[in-house]
mmCIF file of the C-alpha atoms, coordinates in Angstrom:
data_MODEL
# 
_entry.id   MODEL 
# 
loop_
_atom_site.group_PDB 
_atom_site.id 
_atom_site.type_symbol 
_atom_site.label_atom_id 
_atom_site.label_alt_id 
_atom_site.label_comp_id 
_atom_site.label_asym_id 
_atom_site.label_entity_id 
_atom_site.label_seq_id 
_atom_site.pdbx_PDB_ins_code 
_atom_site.Cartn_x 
_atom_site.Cartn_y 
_atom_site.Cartn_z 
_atom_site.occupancy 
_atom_site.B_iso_or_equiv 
_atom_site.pdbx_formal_charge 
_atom_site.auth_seq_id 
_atom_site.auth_comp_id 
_atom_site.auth_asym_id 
_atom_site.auth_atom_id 
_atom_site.pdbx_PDB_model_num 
ATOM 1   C CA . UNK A 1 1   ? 56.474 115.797 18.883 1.00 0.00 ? 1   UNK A CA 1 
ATOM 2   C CA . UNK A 1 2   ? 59.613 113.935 19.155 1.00 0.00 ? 2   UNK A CA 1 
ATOM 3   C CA . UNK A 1 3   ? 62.070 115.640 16.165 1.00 0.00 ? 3   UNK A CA 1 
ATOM 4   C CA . UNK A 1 4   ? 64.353 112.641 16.241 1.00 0.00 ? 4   UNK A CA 1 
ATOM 5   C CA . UNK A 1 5   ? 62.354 110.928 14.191 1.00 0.00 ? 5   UNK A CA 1 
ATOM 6   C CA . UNK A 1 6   ? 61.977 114.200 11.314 1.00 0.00 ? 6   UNK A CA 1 
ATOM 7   C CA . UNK A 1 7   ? 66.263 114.620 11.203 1.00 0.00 ? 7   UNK A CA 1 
ATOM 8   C CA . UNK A 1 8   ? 65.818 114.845 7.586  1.00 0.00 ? 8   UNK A CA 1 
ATOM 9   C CA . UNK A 1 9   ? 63.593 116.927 5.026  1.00 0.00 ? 9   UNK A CA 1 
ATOM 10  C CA . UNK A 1 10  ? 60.763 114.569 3.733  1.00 0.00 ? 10  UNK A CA 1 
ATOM 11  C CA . UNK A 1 11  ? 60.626 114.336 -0.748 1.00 0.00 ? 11  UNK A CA 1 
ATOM 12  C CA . UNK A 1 12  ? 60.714 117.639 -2.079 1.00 0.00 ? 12  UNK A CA 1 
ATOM 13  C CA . UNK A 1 13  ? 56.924 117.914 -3.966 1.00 0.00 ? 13  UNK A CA 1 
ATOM 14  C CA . UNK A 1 14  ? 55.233 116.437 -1.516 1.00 0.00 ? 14  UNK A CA 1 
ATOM 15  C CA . UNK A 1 15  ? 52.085 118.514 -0.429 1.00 0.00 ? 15  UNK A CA 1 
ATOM 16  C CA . UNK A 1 16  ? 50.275 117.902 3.148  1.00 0.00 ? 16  UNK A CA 1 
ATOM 17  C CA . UNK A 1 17  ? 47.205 119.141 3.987  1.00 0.00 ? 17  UNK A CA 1 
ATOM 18  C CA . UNK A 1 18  ? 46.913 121.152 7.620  1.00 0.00 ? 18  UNK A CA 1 
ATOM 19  C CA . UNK A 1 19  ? 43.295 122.005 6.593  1.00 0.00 ? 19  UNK A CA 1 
ATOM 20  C CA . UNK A 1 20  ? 40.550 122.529 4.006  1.00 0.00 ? 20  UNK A CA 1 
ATOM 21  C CA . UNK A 1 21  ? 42.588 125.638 2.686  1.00 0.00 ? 21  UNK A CA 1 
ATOM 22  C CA . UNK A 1 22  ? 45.759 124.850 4.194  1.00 0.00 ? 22  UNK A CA 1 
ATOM 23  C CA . UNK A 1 23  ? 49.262 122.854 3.012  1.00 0.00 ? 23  UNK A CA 1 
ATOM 24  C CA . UNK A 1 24  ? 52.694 122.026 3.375  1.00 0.00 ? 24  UNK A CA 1 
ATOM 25  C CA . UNK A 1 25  ? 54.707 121.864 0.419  1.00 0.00 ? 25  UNK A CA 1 
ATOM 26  C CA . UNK A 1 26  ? 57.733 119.581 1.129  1.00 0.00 ? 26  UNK A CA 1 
ATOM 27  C CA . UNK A 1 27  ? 60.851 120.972 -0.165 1.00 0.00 ? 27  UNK A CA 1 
ATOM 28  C CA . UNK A 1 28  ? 59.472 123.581 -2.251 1.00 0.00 ? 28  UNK A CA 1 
ATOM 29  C CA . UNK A 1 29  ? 61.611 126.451 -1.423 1.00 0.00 ? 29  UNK A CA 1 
ATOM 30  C CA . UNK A 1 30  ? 64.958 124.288 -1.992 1.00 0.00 ? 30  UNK A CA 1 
ATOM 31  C CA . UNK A 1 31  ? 65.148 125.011 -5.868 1.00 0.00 ? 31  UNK A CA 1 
ATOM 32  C CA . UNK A 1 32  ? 65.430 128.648 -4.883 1.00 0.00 ? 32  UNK A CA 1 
ATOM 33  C CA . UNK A 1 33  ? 67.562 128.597 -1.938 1.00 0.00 ? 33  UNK A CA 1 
ATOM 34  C CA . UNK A 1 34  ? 71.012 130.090 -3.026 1.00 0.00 ? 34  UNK A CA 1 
ATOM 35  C CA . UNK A 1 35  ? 69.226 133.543 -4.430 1.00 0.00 ? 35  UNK A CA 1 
ATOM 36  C CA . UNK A 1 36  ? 66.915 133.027 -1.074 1.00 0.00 ? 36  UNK A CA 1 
ATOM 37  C CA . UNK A 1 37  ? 70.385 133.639 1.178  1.00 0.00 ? 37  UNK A CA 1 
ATOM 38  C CA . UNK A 1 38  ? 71.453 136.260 -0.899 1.00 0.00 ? 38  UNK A CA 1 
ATOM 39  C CA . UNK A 1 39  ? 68.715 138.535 -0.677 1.00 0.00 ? 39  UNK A CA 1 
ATOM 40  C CA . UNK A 1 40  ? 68.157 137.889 2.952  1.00 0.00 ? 40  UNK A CA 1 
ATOM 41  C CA . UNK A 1 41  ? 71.776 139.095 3.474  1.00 0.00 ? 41  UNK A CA 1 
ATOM 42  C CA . UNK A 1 42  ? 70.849 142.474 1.146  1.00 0.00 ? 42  UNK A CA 1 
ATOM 43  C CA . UNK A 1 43  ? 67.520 142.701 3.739  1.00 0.00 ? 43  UNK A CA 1 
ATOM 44  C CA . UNK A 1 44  ? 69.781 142.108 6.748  1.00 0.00 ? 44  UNK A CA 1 
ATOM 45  C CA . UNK A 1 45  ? 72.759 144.669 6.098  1.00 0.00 ? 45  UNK A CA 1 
ATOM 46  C CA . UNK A 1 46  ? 69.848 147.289 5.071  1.00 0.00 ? 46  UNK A CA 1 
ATOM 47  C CA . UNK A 1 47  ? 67.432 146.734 8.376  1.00 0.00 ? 47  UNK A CA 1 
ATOM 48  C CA . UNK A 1 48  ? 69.299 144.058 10.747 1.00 0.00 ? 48  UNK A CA 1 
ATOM 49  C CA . UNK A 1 49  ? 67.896 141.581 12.834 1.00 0.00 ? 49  UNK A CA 1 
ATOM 50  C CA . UNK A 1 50  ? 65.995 142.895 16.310 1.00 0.00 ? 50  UNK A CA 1 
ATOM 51  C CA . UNK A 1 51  ? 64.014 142.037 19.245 1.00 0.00 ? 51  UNK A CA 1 
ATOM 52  C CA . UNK A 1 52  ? 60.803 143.987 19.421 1.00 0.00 ? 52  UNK A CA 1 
ATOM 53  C CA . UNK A 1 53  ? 59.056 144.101 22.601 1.00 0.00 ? 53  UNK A CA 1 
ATOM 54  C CA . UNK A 1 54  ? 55.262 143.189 23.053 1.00 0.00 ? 54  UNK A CA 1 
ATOM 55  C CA . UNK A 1 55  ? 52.374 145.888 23.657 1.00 0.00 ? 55  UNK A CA 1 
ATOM 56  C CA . UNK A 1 56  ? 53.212 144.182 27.457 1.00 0.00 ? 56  UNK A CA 1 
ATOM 57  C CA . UNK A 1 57  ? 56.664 145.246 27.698 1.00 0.00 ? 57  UNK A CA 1 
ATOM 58  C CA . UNK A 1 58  ? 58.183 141.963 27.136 1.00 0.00 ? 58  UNK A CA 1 
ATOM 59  C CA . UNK A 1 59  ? 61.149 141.053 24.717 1.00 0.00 ? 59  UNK A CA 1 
ATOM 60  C CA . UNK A 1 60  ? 60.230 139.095 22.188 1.00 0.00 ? 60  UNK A CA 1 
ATOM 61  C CA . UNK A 1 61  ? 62.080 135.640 21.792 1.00 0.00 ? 61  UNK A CA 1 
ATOM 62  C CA . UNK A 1 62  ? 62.537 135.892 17.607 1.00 0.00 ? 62  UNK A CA 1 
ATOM 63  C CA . UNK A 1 63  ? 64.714 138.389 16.303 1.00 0.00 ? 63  UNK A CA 1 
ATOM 64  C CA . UNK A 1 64  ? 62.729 140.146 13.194 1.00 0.00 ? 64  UNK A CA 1 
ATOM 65  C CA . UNK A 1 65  ? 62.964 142.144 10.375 1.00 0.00 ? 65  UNK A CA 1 
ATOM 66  C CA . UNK A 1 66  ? 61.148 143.034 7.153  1.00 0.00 ? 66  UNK A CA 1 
ATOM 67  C CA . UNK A 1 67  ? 61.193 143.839 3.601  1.00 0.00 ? 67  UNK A CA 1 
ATOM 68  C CA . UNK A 1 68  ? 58.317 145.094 1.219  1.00 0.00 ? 68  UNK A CA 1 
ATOM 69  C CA . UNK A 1 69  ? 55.932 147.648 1.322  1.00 0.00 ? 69  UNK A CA 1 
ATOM 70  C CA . UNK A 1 70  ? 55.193 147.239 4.486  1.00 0.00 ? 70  UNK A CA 1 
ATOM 71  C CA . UNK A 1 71  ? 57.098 146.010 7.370  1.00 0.00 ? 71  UNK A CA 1 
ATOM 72  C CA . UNK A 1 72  ? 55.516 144.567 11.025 1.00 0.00 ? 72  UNK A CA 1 
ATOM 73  C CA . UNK A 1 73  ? 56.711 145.997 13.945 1.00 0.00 ? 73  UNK A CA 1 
ATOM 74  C CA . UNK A 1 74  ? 55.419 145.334 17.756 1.00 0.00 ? 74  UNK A CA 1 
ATOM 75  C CA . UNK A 1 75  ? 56.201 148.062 20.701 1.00 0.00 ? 75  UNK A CA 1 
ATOM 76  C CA . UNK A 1 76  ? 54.014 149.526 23.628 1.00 0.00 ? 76  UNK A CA 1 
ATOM 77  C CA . UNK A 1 77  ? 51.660 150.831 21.326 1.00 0.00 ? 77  UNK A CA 1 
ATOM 78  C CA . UNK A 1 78  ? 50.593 147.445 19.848 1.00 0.00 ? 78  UNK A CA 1 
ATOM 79  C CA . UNK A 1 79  ? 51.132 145.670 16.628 1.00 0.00 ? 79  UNK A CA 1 
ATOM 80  C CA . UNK A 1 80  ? 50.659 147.069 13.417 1.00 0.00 ? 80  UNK A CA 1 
ATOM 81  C CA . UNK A 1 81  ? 52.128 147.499 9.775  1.00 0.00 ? 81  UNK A CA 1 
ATOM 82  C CA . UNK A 1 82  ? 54.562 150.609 9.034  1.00 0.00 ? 82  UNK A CA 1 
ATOM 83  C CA . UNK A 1 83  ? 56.154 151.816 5.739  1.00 0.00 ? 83  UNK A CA 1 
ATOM 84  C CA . UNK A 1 84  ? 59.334 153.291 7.590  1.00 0.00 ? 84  UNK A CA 1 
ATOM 85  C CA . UNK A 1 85  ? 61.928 150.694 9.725  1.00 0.00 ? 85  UNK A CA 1 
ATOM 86  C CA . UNK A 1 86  ? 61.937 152.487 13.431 1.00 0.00 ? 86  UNK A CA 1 
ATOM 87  C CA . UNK A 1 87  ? 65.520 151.137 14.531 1.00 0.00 ? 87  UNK A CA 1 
ATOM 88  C CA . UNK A 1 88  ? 66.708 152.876 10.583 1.00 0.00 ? 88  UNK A CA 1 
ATOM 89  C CA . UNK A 1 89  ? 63.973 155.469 9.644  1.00 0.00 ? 89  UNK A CA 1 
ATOM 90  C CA . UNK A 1 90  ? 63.871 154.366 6.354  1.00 0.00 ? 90  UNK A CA 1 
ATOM 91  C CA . UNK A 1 91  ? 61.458 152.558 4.150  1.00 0.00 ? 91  UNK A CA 1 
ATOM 92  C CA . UNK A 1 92  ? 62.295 148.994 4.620  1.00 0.00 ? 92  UNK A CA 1 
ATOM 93  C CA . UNK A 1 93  ? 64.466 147.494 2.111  1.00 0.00 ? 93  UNK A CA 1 
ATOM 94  C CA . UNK A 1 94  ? 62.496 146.441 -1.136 1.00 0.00 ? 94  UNK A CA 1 
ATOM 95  C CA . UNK A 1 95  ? 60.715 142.979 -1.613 1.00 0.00 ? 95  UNK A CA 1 
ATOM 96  C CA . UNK A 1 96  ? 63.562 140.512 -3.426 1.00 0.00 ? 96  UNK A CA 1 
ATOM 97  C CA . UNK A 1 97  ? 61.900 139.148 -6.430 1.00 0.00 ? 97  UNK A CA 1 
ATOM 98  C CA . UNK A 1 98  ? 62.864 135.848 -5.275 1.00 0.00 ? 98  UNK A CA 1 
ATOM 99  C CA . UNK A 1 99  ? 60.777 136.140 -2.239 1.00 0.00 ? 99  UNK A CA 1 
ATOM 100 C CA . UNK A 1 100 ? 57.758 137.356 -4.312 1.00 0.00 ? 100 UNK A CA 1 
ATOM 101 C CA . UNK A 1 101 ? 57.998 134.658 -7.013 1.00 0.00 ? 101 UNK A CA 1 
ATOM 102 C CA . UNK A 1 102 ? 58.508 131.951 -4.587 1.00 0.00 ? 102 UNK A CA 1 
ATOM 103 C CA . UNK A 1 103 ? 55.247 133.137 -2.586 1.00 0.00 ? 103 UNK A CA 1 
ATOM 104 C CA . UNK A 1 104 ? 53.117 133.398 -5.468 1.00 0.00 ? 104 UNK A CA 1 
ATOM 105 C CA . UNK A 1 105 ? 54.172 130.463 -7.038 1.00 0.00 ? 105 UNK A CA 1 
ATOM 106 C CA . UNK A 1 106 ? 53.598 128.598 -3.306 1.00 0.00 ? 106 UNK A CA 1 
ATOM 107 C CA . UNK A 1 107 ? 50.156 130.135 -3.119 1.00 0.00 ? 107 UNK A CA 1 
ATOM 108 C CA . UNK A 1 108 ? 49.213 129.224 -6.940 1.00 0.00 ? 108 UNK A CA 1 
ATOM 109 C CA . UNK A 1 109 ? 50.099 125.644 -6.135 1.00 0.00 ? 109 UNK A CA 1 
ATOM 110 C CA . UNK A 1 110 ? 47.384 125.680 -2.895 1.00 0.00 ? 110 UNK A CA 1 
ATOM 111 C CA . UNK A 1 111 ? 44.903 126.863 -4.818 1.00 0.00 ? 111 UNK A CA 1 
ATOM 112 C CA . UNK A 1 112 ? 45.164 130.866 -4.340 1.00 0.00 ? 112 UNK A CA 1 
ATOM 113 C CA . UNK A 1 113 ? 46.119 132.291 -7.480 1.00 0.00 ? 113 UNK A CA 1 
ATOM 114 C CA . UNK A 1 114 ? 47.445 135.933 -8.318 1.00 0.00 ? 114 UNK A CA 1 
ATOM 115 C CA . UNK A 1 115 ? 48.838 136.439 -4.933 1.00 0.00 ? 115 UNK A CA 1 
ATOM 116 C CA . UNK A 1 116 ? 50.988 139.355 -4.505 1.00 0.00 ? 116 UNK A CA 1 
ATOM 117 C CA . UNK A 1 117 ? 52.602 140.028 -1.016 1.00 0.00 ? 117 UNK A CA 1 
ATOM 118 C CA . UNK A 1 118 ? 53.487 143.739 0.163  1.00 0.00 ? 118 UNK A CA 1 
ATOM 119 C CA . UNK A 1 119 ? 54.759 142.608 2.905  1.00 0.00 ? 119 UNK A CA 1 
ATOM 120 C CA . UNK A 1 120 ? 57.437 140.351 4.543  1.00 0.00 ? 120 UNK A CA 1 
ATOM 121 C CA . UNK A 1 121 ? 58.505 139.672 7.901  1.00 0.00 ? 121 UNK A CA 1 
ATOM 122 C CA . UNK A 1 122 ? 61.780 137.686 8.260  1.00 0.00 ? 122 UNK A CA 1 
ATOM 123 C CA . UNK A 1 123 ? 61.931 135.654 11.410 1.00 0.00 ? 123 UNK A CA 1 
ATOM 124 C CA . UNK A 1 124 ? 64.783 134.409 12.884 1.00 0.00 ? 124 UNK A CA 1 
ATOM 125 C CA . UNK A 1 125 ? 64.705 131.463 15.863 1.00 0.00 ? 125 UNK A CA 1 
ATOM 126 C CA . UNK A 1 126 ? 67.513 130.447 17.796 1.00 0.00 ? 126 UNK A CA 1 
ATOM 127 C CA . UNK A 1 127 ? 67.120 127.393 20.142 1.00 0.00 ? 127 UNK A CA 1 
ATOM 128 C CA . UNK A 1 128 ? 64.541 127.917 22.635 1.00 0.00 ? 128 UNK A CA 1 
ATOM 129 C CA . UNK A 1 129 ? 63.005 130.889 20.692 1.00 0.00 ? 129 UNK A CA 1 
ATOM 130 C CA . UNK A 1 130 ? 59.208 130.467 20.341 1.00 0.00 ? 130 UNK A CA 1 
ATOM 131 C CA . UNK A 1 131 ? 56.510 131.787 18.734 1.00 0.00 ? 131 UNK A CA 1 
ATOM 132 C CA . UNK A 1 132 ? 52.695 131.574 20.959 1.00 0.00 ? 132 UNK A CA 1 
ATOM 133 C CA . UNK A 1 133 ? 49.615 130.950 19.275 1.00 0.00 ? 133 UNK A CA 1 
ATOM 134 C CA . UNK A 1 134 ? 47.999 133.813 17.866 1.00 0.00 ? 134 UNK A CA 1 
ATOM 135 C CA . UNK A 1 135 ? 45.863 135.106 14.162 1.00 0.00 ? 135 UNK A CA 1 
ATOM 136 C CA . UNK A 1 136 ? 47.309 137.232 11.625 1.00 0.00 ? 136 UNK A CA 1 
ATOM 137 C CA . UNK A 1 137 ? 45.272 140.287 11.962 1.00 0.00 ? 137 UNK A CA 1 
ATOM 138 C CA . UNK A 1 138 ? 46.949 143.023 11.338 1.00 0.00 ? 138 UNK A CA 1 
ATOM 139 C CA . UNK A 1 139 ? 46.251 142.960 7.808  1.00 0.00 ? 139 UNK A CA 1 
ATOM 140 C CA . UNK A 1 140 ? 43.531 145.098 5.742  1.00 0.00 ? 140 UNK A CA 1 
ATOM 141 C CA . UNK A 1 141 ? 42.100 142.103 3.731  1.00 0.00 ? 141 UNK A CA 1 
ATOM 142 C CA . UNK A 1 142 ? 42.049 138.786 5.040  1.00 0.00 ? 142 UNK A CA 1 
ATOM 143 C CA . UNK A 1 143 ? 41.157 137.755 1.334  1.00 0.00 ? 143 UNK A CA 1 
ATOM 144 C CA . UNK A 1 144 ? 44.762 136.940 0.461  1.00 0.00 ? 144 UNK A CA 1 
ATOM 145 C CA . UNK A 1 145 ? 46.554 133.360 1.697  1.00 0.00 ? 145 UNK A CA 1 
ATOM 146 C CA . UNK A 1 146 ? 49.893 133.435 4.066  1.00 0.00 ? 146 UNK A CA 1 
ATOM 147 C CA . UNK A 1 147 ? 52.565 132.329 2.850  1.00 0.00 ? 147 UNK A CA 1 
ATOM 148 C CA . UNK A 1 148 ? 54.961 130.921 5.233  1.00 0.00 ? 148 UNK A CA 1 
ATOM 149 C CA . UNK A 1 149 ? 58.939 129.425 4.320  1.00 0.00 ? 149 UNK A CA 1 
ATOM 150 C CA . UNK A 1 150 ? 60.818 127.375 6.562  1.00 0.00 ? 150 UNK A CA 1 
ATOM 151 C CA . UNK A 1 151 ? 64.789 127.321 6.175  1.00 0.00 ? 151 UNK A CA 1 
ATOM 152 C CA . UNK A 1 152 ? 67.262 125.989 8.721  1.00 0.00 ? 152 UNK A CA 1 
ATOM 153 C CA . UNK A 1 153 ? 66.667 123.540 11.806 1.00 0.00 ? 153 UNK A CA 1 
ATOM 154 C CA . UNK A 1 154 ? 63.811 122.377 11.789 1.00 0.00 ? 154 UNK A CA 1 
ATOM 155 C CA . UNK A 1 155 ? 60.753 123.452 14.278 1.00 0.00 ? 155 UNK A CA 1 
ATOM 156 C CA . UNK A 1 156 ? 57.235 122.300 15.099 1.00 0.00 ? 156 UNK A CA 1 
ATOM 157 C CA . UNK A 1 157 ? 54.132 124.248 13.696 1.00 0.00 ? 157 UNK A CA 1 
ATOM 158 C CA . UNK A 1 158 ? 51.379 124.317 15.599 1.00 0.00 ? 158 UNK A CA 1 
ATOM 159 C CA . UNK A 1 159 ? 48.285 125.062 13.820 1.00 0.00 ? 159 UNK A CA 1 
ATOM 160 C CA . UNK A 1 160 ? 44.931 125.365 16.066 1.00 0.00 ? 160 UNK A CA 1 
ATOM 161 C CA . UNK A 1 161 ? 41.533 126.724 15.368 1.00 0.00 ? 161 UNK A CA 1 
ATOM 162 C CA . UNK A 1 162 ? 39.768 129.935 15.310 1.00 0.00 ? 162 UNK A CA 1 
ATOM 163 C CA . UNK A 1 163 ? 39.546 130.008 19.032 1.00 0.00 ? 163 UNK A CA 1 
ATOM 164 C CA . UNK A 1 164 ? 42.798 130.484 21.326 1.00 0.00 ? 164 UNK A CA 1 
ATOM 165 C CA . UNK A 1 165 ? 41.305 127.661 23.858 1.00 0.00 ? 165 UNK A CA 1 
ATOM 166 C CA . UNK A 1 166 ? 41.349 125.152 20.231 1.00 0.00 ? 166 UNK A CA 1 
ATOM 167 C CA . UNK A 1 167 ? 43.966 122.427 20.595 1.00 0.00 ? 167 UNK A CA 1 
ATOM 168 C CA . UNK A 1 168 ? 46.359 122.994 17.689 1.00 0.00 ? 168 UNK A CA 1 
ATOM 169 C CA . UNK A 1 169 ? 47.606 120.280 16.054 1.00 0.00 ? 169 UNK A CA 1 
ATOM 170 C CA . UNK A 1 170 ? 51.665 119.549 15.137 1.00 0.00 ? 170 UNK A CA 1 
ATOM 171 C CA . UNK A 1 171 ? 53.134 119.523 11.998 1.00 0.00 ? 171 UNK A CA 1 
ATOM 172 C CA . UNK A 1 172 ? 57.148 119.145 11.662 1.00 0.00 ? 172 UNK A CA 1 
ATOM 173 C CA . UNK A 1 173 ? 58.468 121.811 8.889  1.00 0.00 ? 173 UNK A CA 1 
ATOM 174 C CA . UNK A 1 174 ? 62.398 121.369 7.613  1.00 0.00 ? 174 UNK A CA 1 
ATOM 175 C CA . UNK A 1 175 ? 64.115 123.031 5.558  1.00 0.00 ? 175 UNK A CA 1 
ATOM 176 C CA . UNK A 1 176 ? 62.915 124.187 2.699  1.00 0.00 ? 176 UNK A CA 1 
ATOM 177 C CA . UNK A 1 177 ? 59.259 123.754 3.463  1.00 0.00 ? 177 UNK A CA 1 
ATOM 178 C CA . UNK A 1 178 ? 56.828 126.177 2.326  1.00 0.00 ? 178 UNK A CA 1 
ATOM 179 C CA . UNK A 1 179 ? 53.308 126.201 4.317  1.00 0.00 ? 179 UNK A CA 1 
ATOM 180 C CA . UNK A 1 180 ? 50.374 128.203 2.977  1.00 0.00 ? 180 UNK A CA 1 
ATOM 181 C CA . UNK A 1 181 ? 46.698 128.993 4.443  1.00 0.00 ? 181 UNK A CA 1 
ATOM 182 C CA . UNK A 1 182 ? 44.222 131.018 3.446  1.00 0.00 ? 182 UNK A CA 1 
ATOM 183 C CA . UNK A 1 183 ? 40.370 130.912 2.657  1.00 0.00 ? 183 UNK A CA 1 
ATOM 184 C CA . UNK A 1 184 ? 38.276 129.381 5.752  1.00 0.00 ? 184 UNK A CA 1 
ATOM 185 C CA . UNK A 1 185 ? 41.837 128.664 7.581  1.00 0.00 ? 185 UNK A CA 1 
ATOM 186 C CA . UNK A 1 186 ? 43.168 132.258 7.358  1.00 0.00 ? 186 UNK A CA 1 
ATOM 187 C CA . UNK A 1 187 ? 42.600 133.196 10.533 1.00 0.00 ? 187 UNK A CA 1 
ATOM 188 C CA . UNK A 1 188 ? 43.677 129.823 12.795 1.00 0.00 ? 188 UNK A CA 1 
ATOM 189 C CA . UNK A 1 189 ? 45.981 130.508 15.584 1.00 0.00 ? 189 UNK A CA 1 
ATOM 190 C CA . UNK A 1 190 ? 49.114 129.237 14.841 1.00 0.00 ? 190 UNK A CA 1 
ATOM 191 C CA . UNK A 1 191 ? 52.954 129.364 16.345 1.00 0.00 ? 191 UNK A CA 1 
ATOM 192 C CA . UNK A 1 192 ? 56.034 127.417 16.639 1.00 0.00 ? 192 UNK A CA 1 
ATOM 193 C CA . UNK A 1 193 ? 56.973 125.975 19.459 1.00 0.00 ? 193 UNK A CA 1 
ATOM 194 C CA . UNK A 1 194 ? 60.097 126.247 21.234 1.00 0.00 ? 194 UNK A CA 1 
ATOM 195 C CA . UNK A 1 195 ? 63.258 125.541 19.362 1.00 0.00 ? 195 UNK A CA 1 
ATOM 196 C CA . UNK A 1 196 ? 65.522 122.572 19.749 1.00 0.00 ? 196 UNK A CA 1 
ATOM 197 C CA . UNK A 1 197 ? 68.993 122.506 19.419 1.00 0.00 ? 197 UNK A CA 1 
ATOM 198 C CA . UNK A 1 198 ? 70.593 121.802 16.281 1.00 0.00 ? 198 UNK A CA 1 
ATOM 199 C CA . UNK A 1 199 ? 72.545 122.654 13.453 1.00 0.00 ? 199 UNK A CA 1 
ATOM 200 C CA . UNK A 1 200 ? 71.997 123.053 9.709  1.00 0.00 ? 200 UNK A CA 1 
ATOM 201 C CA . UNK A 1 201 ? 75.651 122.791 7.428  1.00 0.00 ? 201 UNK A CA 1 
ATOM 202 C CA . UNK A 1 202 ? 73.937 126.092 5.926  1.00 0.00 ? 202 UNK A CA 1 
ATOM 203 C CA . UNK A 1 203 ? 72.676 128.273 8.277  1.00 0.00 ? 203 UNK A CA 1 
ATOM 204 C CA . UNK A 1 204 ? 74.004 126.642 11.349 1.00 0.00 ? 204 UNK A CA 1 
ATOM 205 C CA . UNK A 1 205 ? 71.688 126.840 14.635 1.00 0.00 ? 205 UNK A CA 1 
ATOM 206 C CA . UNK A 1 206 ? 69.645 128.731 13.510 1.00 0.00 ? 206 UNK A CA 1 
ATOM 207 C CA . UNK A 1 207 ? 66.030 128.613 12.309 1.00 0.00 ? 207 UNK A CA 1 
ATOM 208 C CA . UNK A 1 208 ? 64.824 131.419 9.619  1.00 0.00 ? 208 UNK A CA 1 
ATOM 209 C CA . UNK A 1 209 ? 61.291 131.930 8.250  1.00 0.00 ? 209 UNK A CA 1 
ATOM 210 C CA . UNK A 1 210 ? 60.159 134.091 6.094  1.00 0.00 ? 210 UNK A CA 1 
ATOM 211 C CA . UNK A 1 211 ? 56.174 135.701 5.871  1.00 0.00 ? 211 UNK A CA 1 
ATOM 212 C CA . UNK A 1 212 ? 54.643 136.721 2.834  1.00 0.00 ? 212 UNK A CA 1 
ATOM 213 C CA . UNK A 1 213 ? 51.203 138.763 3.283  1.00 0.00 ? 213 UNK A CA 1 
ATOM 214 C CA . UNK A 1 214 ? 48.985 141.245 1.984  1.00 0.00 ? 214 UNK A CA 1 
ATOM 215 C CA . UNK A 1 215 ? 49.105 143.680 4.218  1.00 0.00 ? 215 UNK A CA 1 
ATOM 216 C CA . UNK A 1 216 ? 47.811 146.571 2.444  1.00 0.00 ? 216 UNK A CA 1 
# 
């Protein structure tokens, strides 16, 4: 996927379909984004920005943190939900309402109504961060649709099948871009692939993404 030719955000209301339960809805985080930066800087200053390590050992590329209920959290003893932030030992900072309204408001509009996330995990990518393929499993019903908000430089999705060996195919998401899956495509591997440089005028070079779940 050559990103030259995606340097700017495609018409806001535009929706793309990744799958039979699966879209991309062009733009639709934009009308939201000035409360979006504020809260992320309330979830920030609470529980910053870290890199977890795999179950392997290995630093992860993407920084993370989390608001909600629940909060995701990776170490040598494997990946899992928890209500308290390890780095803080504290809950993790409560779910803006922006976050939730956007992300059930996203999910209504794909066809998954009355979603409400307890969970969010706040990504953030610098160039050459990555994320590999793997399923959102973690969770205790796989009933509920992902929500998924793109904001910053852009990145490549990569959105396989329900086997790791699947070839996953690309999908550019910019700023703004809100990508939900559920149903028979809830649990396709999926990642980004690695960063390229840029720069956004309002996060700068910098990629951040925001995951809305049901996690309890």
């Amino acid at each position: 996927m050559n990103l030259e030719l995606f340097e700017h955000t495609g018409p806001a209301g535009g929706v793309e379909p990744m799958g039979k339960q699966a879209f991309i809805l062009r733009g639709g985080a934009l009308a939201e984004l000035p409360q979006l930066l504020h809260a992320l800087a309330g979830v920030e200053a609470a529980s910053p920005f870290r890199h977890m390590v795999t179950p392997g050992g290995r630093p992860m590329s993407v920084a993370l943190t989390n608001c909600g209920e629940w909060g995701w959290v990776s170490d040598s003893r494997g990946y899992r939900y928890t209500r308290l932030d390890p780095m803080t030992g504290r809950t993790w900072p409560p779910m803006p309402d922006v976050f939730a309204r956007l992300a059930a408001h996203a999910a209504a509009a794909a066809g998954f109504a009355g979603f409400v996330p307890d969970a969010c995990l706040v990504n953030r990518y610098l160039p050459g961060s990555r994320l590999t393929l793997h399923q959102d499993r973690n969770e205790q019903d796989f009933g509920a649709p992902i929500v998924s908000v793109s904001l910053g430089i852009p990145a490549v999705f990569l959105f396989g099948g329900h086997q790791r060996g699947d070839r996953p195919a690309r999908f550019p998401l910019f700023h703004g871009d809100v990508a939900v899956w559920g149903g028979a495509d809830r649990l396709r591997y999926h990642g980004i692939m690695p960063l390229r440089d840029g720069h956004h005028p309002a996060l700068g070079a910098q990629r951040i993404n925001f995951t809305l779940r049901k996690a309890g």
